[in-house]
N, CA, C and O of each residue as an XYZ file, in Angstrom:
812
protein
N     -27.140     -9.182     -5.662
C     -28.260     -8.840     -6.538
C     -29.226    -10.018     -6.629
O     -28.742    -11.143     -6.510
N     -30.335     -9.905     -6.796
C     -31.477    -10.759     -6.952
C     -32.279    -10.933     -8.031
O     -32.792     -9.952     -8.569
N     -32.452    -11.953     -8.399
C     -32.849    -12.346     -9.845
C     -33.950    -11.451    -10.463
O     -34.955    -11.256     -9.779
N     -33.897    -11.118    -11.190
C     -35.203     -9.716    -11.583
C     -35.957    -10.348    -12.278
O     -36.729     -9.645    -12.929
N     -36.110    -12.093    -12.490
C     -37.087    -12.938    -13.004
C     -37.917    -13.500    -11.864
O     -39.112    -13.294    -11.652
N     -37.228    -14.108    -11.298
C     -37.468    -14.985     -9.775
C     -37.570    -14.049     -8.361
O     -38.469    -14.092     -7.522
N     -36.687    -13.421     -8.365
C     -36.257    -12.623     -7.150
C     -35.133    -13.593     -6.337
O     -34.639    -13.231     -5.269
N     -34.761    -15.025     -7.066
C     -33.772    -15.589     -5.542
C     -32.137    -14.904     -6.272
O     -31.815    -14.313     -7.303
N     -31.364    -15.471     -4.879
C     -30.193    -14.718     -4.866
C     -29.801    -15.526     -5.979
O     -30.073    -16.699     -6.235
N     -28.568    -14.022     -7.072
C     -28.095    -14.714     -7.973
C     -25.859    -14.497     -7.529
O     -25.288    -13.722     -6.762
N     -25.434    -15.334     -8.242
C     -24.405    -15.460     -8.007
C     -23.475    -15.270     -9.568
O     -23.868    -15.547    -10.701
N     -22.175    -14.719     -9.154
C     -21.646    -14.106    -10.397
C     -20.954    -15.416    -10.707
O     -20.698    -16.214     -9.806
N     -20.622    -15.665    -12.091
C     -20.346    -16.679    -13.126
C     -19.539    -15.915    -14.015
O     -20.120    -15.249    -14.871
N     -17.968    -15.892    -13.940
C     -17.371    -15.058    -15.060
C     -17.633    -13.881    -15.008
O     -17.722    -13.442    -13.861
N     -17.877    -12.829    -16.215
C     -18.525    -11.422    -16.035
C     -19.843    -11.270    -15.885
O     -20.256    -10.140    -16.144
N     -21.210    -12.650    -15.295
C     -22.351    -12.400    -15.188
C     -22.534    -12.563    -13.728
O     -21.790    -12.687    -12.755
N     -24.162    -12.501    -14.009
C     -24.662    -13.109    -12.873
C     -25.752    -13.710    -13.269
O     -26.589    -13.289    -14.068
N     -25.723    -15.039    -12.506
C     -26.715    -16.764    -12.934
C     -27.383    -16.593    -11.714
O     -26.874    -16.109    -10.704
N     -28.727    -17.069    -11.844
C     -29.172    -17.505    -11.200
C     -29.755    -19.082    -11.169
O     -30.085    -19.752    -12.147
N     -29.792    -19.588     -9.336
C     -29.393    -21.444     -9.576
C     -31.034    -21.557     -9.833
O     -31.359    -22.619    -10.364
N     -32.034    -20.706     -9.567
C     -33.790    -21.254     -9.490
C     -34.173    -21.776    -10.605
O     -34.538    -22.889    -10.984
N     -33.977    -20.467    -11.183
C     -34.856    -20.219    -13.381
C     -33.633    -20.082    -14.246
O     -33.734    -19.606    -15.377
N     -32.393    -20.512    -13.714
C     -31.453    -20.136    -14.686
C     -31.173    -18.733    -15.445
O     -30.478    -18.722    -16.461
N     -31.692    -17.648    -14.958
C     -31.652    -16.732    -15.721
C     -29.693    -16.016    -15.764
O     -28.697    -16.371    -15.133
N     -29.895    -14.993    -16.755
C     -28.196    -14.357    -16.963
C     -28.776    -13.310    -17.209
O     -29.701    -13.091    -17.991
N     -27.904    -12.250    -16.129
C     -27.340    -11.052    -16.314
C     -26.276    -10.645    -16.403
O     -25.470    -10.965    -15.529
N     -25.875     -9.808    -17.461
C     -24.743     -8.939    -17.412
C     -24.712     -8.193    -17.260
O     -25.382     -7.562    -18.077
N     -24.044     -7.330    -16.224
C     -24.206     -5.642    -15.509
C     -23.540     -4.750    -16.796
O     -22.870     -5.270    -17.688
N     -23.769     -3.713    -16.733
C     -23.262     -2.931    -18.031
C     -21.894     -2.662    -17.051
O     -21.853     -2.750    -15.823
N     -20.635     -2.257    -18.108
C     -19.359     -1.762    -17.533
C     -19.395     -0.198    -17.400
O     -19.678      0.623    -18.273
N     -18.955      0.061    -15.793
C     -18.694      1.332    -15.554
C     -17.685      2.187    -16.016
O     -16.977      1.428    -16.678
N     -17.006      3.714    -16.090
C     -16.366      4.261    -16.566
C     -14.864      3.523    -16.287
O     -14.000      3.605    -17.160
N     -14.672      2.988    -15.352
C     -13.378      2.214    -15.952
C     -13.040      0.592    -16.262
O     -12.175     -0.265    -16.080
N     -14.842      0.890    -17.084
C     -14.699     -0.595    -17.652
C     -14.803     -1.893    -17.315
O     -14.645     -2.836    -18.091
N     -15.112     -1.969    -15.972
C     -15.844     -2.980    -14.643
C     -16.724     -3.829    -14.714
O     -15.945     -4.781    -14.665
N     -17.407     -4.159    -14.767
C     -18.636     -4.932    -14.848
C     -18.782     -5.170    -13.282
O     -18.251     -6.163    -12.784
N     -19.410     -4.381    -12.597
C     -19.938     -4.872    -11.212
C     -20.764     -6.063    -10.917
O     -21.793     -6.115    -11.591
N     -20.563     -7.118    -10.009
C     -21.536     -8.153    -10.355
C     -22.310     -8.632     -8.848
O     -23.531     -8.787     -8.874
N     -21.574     -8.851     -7.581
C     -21.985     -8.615     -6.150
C     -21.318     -8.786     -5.436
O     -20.127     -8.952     -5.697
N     -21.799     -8.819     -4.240
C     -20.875     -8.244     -3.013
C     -19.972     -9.534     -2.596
O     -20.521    -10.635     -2.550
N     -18.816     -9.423     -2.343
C     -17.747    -10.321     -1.746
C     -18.246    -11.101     -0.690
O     -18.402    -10.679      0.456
N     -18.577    -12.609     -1.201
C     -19.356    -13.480     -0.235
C     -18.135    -13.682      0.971
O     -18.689    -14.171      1.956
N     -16.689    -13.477      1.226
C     -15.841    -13.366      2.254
C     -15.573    -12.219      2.953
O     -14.596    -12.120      3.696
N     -16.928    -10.737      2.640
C     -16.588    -10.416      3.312
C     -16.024     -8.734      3.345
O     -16.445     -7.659      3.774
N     -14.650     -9.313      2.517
C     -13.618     -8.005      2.621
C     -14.181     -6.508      2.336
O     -15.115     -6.025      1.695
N     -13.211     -6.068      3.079
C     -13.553     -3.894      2.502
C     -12.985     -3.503      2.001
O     -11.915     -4.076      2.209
N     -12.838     -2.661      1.220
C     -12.161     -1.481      0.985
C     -11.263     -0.669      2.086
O     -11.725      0.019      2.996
N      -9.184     -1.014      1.667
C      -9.051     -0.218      2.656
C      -8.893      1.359      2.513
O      -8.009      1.932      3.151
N      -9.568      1.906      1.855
C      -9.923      3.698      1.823
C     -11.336      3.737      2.516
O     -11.152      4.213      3.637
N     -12.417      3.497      2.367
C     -13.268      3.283      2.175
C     -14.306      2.941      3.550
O     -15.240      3.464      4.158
N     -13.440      1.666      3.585
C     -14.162      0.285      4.394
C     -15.571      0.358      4.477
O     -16.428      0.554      5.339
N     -15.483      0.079      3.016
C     -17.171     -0.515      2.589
C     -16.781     -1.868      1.927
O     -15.667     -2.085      1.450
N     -17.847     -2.785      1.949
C     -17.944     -3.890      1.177
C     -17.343     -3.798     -0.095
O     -17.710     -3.003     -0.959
N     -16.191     -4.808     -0.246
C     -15.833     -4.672     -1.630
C     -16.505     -5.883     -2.698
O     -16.770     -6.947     -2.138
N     -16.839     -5.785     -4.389
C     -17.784     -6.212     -5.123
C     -16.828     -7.212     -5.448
O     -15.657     -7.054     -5.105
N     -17.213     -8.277     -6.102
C     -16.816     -9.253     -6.647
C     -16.796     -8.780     -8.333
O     -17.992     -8.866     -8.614
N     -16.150     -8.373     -9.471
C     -16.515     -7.796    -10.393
C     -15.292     -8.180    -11.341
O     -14.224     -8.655    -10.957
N     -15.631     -7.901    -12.570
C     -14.265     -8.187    -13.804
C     -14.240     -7.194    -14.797
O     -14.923     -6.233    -15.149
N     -13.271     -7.736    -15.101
C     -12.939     -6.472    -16.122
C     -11.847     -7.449    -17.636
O     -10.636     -7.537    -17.839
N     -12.654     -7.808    -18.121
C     -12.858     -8.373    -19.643
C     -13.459     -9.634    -19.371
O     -14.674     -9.826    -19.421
N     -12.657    -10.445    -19.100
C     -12.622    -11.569    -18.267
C     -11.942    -12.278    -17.199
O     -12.075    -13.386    -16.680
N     -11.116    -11.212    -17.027
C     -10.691    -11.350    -15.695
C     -11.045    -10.660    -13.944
O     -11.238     -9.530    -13.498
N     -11.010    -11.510    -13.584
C     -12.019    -11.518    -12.019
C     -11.205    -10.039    -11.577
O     -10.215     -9.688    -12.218
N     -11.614     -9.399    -10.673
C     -11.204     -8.376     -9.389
C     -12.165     -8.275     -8.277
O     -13.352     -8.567     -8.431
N     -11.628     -7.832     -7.063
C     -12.764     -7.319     -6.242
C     -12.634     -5.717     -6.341
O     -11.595     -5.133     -6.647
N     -13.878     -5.099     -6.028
C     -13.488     -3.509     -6.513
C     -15.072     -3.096     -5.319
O     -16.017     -3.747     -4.875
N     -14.433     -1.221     -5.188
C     -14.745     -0.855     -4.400
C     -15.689      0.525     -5.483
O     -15.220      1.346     -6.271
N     -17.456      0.211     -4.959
C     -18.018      0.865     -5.595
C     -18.203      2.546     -5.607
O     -18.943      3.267     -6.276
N     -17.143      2.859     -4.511
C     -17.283      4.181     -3.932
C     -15.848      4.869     -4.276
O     -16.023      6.017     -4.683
N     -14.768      4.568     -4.236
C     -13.445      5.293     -4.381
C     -13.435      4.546     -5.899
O     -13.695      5.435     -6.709
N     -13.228      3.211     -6.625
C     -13.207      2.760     -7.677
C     -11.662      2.405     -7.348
O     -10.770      2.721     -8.135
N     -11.399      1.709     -6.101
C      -9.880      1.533     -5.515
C     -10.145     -0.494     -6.262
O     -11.228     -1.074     -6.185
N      -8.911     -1.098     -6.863
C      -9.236     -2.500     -6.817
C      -8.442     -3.360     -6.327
O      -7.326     -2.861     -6.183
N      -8.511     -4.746     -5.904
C      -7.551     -5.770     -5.068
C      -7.453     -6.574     -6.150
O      -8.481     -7.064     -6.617
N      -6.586     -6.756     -6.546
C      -6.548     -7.724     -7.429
C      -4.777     -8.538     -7.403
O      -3.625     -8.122     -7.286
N      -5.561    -10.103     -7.618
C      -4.550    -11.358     -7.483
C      -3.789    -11.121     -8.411
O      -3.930    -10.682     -9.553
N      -2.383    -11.691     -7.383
C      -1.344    -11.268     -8.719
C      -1.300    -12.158     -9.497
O      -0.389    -11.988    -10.307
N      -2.064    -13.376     -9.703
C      -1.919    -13.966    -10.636
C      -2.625    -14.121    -12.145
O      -2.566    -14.933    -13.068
N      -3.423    -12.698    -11.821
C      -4.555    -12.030    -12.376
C      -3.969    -10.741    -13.147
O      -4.394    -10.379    -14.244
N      -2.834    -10.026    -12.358
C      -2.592     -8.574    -12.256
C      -2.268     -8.393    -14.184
O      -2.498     -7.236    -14.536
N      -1.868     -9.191    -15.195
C      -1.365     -8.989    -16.194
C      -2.398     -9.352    -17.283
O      -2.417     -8.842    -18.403
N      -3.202    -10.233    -16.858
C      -4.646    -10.011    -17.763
C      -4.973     -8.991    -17.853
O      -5.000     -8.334    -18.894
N      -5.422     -8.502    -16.329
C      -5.697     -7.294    -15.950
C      -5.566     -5.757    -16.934
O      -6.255     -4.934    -17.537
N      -4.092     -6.106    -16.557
C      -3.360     -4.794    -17.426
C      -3.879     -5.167    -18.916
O      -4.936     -4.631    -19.248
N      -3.600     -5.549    -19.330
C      -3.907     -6.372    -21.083
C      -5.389     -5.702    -20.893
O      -5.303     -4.476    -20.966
N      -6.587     -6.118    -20.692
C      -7.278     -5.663    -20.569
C      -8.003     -4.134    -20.311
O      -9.108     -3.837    -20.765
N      -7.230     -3.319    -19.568
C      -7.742     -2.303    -19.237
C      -7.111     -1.450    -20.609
O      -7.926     -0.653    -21.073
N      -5.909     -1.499    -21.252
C      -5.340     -0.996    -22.722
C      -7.111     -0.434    -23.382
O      -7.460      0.726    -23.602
N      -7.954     -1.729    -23.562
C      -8.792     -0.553    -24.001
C     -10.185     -0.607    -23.664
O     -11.216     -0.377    -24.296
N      -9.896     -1.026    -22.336
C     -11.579     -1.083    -21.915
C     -12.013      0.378    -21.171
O     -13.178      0.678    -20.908
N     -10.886      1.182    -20.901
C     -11.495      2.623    -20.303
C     -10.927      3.706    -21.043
O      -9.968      3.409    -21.755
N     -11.397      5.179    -21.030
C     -10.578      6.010    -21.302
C      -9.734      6.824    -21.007
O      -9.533      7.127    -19.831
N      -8.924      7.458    -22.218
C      -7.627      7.721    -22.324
C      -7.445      8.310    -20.800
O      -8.278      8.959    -20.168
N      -5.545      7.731    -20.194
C      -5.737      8.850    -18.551
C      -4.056      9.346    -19.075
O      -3.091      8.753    -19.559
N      -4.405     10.964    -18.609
C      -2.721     11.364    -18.916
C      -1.787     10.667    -18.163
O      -1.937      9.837    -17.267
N      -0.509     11.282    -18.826
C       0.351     10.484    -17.534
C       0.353     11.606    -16.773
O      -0.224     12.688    -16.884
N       1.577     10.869    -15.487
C       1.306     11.776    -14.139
C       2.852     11.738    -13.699
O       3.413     10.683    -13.403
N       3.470     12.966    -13.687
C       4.877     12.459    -12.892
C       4.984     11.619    -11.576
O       4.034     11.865    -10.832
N       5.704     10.863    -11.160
C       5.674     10.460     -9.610
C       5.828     11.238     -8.722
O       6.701     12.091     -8.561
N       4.844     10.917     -8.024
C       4.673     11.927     -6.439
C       5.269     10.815     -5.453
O       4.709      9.753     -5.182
N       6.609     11.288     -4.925
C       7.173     10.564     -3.706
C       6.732     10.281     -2.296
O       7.164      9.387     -1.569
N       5.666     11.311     -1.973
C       4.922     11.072     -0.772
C       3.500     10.140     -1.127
O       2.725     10.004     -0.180
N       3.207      9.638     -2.146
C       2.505      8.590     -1.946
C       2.971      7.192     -1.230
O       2.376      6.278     -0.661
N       4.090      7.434     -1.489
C       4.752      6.132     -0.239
C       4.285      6.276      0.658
O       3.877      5.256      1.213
N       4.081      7.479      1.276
C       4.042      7.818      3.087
C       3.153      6.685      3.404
O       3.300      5.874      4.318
N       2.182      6.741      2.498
C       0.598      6.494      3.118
C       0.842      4.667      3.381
O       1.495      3.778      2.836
N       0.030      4.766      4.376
C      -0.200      3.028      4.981
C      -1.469      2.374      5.263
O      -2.002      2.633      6.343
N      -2.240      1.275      4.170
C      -3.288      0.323      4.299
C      -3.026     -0.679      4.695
O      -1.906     -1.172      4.561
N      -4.221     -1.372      5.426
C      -4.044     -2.709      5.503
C      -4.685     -3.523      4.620
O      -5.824     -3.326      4.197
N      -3.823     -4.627      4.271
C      -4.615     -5.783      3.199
C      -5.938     -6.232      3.966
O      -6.070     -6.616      5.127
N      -7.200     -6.003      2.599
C      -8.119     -6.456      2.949
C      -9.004     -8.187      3.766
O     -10.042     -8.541      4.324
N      -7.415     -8.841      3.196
C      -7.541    -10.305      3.533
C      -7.114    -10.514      4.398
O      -7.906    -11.152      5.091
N      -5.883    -10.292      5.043
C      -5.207    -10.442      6.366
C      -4.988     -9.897      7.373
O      -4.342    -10.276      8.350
N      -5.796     -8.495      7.077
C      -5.014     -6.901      7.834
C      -4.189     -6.742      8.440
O      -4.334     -6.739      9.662
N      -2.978     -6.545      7.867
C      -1.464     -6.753      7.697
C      -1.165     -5.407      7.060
O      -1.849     -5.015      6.115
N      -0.254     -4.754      7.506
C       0.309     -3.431      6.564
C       0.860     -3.687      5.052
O       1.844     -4.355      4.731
N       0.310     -3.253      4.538
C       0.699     -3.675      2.927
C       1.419     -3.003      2.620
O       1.228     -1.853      3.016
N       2.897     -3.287      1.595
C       3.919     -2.595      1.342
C       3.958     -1.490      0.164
O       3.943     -1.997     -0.957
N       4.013      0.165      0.206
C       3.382      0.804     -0.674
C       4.675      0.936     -1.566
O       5.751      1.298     -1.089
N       4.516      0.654     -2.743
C       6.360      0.725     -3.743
C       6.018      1.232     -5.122
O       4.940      1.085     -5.699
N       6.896      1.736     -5.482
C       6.560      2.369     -7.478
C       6.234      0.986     -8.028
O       6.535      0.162     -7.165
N       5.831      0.506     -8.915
C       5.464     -0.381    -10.072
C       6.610     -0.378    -10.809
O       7.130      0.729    -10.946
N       7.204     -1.406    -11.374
C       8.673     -1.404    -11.838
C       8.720     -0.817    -13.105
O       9.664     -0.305    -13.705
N       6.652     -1.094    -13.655
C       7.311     -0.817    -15.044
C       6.990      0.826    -15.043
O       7.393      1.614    -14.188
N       6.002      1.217    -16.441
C       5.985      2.704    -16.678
C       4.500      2.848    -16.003
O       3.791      1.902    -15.659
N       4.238      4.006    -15.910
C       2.964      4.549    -15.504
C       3.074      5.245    -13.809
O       2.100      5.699    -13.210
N       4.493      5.191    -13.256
C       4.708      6.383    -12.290
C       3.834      6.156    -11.249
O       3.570      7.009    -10.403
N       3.266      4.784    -11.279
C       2.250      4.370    -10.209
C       2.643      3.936     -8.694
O       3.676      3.267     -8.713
N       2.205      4.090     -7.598
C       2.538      3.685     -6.236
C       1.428      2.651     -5.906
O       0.386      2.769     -5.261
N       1.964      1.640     -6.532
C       0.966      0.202     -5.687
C       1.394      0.216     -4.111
O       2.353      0.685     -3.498
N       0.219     -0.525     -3.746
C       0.324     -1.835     -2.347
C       0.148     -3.404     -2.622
O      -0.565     -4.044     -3.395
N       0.902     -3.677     -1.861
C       1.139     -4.744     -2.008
C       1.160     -5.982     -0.593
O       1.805     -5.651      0.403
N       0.662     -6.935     -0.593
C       0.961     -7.803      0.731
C       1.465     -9.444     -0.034
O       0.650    -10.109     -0.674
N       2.339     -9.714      0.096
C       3.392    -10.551     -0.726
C       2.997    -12.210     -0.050
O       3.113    -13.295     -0.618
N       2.471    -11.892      1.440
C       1.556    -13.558      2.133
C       0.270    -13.590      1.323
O      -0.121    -14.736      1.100
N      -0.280    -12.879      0.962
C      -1.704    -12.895      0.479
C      -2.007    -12.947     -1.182
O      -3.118    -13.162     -1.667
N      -0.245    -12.597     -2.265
C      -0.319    -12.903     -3.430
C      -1.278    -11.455     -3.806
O      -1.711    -11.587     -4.951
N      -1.697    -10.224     -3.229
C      -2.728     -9.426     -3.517
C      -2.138     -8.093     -3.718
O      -1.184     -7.684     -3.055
N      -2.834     -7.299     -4.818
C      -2.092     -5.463     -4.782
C      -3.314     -4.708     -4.972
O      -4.324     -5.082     -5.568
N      -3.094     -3.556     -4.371
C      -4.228     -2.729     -3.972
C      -4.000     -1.922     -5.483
O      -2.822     -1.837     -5.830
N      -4.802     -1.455     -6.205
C      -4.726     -0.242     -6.794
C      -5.774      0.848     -6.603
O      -6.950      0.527     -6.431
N      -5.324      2.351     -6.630
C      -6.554      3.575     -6.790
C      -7.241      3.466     -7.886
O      -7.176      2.487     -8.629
N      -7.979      4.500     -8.080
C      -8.343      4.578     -9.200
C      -8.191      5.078    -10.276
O      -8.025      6.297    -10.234
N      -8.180      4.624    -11.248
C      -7.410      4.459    -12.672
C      -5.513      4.050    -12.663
O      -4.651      4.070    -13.541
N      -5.511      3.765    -11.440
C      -3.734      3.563    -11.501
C      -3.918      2.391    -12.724
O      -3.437      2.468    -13.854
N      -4.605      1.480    -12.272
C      -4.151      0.242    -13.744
C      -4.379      0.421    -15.007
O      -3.781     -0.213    -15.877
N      -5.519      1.550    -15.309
C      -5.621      2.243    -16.707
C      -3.785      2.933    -16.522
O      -2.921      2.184    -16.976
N      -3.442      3.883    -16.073
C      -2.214      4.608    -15.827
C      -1.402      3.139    -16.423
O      -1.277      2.990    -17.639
N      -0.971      2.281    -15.621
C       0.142      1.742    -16.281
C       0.165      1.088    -16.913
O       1.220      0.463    -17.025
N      -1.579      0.572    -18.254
C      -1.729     -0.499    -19.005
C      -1.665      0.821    -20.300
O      -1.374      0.457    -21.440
N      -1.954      2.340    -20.031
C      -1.734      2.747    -21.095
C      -0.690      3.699    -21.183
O      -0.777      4.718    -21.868
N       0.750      3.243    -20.192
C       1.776      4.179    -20.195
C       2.565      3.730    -21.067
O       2.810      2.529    -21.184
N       3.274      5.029    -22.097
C       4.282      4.300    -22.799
C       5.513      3.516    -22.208
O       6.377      3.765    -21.367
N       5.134      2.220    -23.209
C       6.551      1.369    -22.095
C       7.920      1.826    -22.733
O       8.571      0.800    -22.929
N       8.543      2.800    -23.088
C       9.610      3.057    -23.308
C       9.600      4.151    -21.845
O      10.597      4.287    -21.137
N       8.705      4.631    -21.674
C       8.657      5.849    -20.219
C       9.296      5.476    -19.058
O       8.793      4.642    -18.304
N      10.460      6.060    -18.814
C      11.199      5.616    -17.521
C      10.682      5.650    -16.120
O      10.208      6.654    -15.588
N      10.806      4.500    -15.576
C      10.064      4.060    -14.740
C      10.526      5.040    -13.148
O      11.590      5.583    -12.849
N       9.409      4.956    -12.506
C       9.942      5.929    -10.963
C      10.930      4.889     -9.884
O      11.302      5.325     -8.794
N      11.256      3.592    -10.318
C      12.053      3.176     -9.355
C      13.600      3.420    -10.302
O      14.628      3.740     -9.704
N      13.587      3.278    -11.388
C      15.246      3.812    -12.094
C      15.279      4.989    -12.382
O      16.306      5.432    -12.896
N      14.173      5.835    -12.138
C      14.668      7.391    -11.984
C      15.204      7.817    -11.148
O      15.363      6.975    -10.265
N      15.857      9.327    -10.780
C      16.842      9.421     -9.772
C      15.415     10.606     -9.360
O      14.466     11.185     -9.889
N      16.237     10.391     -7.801
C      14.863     10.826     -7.217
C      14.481     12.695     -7.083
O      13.649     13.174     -6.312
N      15.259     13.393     -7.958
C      15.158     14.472     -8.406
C      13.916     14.887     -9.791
O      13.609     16.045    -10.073
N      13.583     14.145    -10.212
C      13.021     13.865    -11.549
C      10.929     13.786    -10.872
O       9.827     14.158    -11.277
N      11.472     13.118     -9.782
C       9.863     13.130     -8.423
C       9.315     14.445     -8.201
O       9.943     15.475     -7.954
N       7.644     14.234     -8.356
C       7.294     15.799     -8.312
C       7.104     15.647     -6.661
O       6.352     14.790     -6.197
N       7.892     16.603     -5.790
C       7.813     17.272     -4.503
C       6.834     18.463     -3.981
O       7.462     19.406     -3.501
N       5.591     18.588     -3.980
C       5.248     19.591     -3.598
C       6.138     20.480     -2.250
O       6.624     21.574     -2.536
N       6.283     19.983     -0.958
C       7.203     20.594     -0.577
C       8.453     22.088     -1.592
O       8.524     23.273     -1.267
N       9.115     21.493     -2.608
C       9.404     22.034     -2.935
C       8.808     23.571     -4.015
O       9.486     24.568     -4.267
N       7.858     23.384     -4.316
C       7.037     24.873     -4.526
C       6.556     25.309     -3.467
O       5.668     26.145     -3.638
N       6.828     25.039     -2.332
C       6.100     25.997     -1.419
C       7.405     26.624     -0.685
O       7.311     27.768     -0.240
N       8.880     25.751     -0.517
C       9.973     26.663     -0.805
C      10.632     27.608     -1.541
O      11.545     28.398     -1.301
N       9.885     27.317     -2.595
C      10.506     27.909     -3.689
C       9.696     29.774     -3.912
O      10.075     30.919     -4.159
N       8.580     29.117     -3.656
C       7.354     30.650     -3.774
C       8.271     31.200     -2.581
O       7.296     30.933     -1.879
N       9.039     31.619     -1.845
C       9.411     32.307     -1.024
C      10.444     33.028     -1.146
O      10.727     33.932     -0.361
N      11.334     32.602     -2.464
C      12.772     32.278     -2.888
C      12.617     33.617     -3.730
O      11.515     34.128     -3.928
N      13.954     34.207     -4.267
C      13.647     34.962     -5.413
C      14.171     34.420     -6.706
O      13.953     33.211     -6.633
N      14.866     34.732     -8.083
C      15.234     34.058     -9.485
C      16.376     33.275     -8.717
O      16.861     32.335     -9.347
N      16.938     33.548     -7.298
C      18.782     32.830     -7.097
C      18.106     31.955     -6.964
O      18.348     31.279     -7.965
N      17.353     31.429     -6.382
C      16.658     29.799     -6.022
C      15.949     30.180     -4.432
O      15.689     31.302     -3.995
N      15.733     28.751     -3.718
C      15.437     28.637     -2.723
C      15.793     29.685     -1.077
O      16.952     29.333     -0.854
N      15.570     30.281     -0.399
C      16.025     30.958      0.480
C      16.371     30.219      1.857
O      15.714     29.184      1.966
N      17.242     30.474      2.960
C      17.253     29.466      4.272
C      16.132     30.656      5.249
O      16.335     31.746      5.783
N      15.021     29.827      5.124
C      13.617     30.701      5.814
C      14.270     30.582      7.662
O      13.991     31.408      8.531
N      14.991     29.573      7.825
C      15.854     29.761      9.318
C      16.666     31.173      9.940
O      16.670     31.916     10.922
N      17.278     30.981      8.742
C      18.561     31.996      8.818
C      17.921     33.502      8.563
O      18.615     34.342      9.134
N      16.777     34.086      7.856
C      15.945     35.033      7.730
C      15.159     35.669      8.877
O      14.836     36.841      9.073
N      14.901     34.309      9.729
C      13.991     34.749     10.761
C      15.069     35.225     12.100
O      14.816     35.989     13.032
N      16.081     34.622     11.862
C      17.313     34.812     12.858
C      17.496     36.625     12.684
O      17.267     37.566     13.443
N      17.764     36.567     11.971
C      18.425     37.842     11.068
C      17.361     38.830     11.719
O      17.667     39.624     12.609
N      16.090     38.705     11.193
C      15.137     39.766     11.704
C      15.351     40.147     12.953
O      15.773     41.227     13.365
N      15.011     39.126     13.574
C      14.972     39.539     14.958
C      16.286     40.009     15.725
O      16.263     40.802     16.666
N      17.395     39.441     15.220
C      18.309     40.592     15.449
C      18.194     41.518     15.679
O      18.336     42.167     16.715
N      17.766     41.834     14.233
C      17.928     43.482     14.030
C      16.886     43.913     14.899
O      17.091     44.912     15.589
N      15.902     43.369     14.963
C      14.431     43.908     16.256
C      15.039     44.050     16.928
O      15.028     45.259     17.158
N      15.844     43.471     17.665
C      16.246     43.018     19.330
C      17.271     44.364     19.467
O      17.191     45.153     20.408
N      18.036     44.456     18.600
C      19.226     45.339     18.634
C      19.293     47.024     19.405
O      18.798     47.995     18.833
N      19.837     47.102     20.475
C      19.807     48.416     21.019
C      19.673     49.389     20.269
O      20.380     49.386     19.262
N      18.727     50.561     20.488
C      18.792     51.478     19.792
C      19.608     52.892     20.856
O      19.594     52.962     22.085
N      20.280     53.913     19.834
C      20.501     54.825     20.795
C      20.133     56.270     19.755
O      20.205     57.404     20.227
């Protein structure tokens, strides 16, 4: 961004942006999850959903880089617990969400090293599937996952000590719609069966 006094380039300072000419300060207003956008990542990095330029931006007073298009953020783990502290009430309310087990599937690379980042539940509550790259100290979150686990109740049992029955499976409603009240059907053993009987001599 460019100084809207001067026009020279200004550079972010905390949650502003200074400029070095006329000294002027801006503060960007905070977006719906409470952000303060401030400018673009002088190193560089993208967004890995995205791969657009990711912003240099904070959220109370603590730094993140964040992605102005998905609202996905990278943020240092040595940052990650301000973070949380912070987001409690800088955005609004997000329900909870049971854990979905196929969010593991999915695979990014860290924006700093591009390295496969490791996708795992969050130990504590909020049913969240971070990334993570453990050389780089960095975790990816979507959007609103860090609202999700700064306003999950922490008594809420977490998706890595749940047993993995308790995980919402889509797979399993689309077995199940096929099934009648006994439960699930073997859609194998059905199709066998038919065609049997198709195949079967008639006299």
């Amino acid at each position: 961004m460019n100084c809207p006094s001067c026009g020279a380039p200004m550079r972010a300072v905390g949650a502003s942006l200074q400029c070095d000419y006329c000294h002027s300060v801006v503060v960007p207003e905070r977006d719906t999850s409470g952000v303060r956008v401030l400018t673009e990542d002088p190193a560089g990095q993208a967004c890995p959903i995205c791969n657009l330029p990711l912003y240099q931006a904070s959220l109370s007073k603590s730094p993140l880089l964040y992605c102005t298009k998905c609202h996905g953020m990278l943020i240092a783990m040595m940052e990650f617990q301000s973070l949380v502290d912070a987001a409690r009430t800088a955005s609004a309310p997000i329900p909870a969400e049971p854990a979905d087990v196929h969010e593991l599937d999915r695979s990014i690379n860290c924006p700093h090293c591009h390295r496969p980042m490791d996708c795992h539940f969050y130990a504590g509550a909020g049913n969240v599937a971070m990334d993570t790259c453990e050389t780089c100290c960095l975790h990816w979150l979507d959007h609103d996952e860090l609202a999700r686990i700064a306003q999950a109740n922490p008594t809420q049992a977490n998706a890595v000590d749940t047993s993995p029955d308790s995980f919402y499976d889509p797979t399993r409603d689309r077995e199940e719609s096929f099934g009648d009240s006994s439960g699930p059907v073997d859609t194998a053993s059905e199709v066998v069966s038919l065609l049997s009987n198709l195949l079967k001599p008639r006299f």
